[in-house]
C-alpha positions as CSV (number, residue, x, y, z in Angstrom):
1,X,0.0,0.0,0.0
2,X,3.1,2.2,0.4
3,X,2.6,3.1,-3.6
4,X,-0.5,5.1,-2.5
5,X,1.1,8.4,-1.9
6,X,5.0,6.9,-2.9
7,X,6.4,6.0,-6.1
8,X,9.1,2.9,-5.7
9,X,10.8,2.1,-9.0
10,X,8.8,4.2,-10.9
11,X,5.4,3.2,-9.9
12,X,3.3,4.4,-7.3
13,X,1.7,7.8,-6.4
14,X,4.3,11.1,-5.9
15,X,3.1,12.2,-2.8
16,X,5.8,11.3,-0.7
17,X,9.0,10.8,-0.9
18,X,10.4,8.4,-3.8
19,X,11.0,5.3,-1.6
20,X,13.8,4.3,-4.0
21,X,15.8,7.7,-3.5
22,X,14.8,7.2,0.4
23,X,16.2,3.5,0.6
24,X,19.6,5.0,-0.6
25,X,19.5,7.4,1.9
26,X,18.2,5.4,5.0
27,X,19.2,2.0,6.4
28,X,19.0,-0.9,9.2
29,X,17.2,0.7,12.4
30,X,17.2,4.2,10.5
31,X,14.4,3.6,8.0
32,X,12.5,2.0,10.0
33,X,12.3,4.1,12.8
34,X,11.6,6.3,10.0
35,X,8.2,4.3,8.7
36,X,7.3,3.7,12.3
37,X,7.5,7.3,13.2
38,X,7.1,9.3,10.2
39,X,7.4,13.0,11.2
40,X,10.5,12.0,12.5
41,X,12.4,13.5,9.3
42,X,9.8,15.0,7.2
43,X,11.2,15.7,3.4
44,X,10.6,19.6,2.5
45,X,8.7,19.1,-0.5
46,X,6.2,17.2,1.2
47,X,5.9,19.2,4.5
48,X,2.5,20.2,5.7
49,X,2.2,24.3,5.9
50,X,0.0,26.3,7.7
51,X,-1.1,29.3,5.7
52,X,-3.0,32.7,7.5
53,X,-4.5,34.9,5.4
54,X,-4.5,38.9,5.1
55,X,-8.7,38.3,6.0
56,X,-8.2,35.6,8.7
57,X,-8.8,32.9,6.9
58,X,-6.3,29.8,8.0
59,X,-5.3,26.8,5.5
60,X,-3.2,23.6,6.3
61,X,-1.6,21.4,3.5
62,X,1.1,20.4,1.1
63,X,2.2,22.6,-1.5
64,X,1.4,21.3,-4.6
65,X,2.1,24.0,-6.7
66,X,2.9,27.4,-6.9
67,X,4.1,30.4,-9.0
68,X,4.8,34.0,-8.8
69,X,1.1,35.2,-7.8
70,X,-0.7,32.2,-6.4
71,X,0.0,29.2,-4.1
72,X,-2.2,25.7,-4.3
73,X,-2.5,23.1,-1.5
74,X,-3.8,20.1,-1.2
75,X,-5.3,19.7,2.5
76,X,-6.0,16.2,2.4
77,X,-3.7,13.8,0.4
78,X,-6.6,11.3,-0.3
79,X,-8.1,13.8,-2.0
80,X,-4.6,15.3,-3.6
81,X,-6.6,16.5,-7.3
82,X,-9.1,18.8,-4.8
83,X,-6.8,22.2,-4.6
84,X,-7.3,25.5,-2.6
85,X,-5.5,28.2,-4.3
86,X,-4.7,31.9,-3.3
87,X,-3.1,34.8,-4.0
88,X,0.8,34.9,-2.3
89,X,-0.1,38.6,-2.2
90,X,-3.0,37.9,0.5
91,X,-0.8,35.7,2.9
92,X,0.0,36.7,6.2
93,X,2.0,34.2,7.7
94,X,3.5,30.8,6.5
95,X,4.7,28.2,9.1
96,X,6.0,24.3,7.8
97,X,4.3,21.7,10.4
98,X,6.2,19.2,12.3
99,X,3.8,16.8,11.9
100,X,4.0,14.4,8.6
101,X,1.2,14.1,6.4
102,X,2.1,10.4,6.9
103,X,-0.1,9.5,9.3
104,X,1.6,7.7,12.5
105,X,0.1,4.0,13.2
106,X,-0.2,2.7,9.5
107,X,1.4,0.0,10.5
108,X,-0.5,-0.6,13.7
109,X,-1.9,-3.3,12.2
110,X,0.6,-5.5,11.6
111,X,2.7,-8.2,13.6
112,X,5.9,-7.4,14.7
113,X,7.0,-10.1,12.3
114,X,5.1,-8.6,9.6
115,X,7.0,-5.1,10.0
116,X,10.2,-6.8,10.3
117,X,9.4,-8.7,6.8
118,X,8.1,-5.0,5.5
119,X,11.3,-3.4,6.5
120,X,13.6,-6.0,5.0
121,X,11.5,-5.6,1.8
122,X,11.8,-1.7,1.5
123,X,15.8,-1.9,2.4
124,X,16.4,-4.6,-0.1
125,X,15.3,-1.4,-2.5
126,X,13.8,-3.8,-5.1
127,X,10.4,-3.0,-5.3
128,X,9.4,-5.3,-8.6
129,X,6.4,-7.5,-7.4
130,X,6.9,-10.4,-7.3
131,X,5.7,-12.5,-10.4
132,X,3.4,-15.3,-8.4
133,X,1.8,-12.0,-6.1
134,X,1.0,-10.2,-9.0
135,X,-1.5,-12.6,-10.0
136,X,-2.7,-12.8,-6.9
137,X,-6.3,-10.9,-5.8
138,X,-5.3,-8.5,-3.1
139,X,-7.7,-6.3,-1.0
140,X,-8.8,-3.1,-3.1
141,X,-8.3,-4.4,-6.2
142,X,-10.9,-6.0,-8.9
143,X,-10.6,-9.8,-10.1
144,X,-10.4,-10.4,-13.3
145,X,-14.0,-12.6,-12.6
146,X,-15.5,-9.8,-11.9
């Protein structure tokens, strides 16, 4: 589920960090301190800011885009096509969160086994799926019988 809001070789979603770049950069008890507690080190393109406005008006999210004259966020990353855009004239004040947009306790779930295994997988750095799982029906996804 990682390739929700990550890309690992070349796949995925880009709304987090590219897990391939990342698995270069962290190892061992590193990375996965770093999946266990993500806002840990939180990568500046993908840091949360808050945004106040000239009129009062307050927005949280990542910066998806912005130019010159105007700023877009995304305030929920489920939702990353819905944008809020304003002026960069009308802001106030702009202040990066420490929080992660990762949320904490994704993998709250799992065993401890399991997070070893899910570790192991995302340090190895290949992230090819496996031939005999990608046949395989997973959760959130359509069979072909369908």
């Amino acid at each position: 589920r990682c390739n929700q809001c990550h890309v690992a070789a070349g796949q995925g979603v880009n709304l987090g960090p590219d897990l391939t770049e990342s698995v270069k950069q962290l190892k061992g008890a590193e990375l996965l301190r770093q999946i266990l507690e993500p806002s840990l080190k939180i990568h500046d393109k993908f840091q949360s800011q808050q945004f106040v406005l000239n009129d009062g008006r307050v927005f949280t999210g990542v910066v998806m885009e912005e130019t010159e004259r105007q700023v877009k966020i995304a305030a929920n990353l489920l939702t990353p096509n819905t944008l809020t855009t304003f002026s960069r004239a009308d802001i106030e004040e702009r202040l990066p969160l420490t929080i992660s947009p990762m949320p904490a306790g994704l993998l709250n779930f799992l065993t401890k086994q399991e997070i070893l295994e899910l570790h192991a997988y995302v340090e190895q750095g290949d992230f090819r799926l496996p031939e005999h799982l990608r046949k395989q029906h997973l959760p959130g996804q359509r069979s072909e019988r369908q």
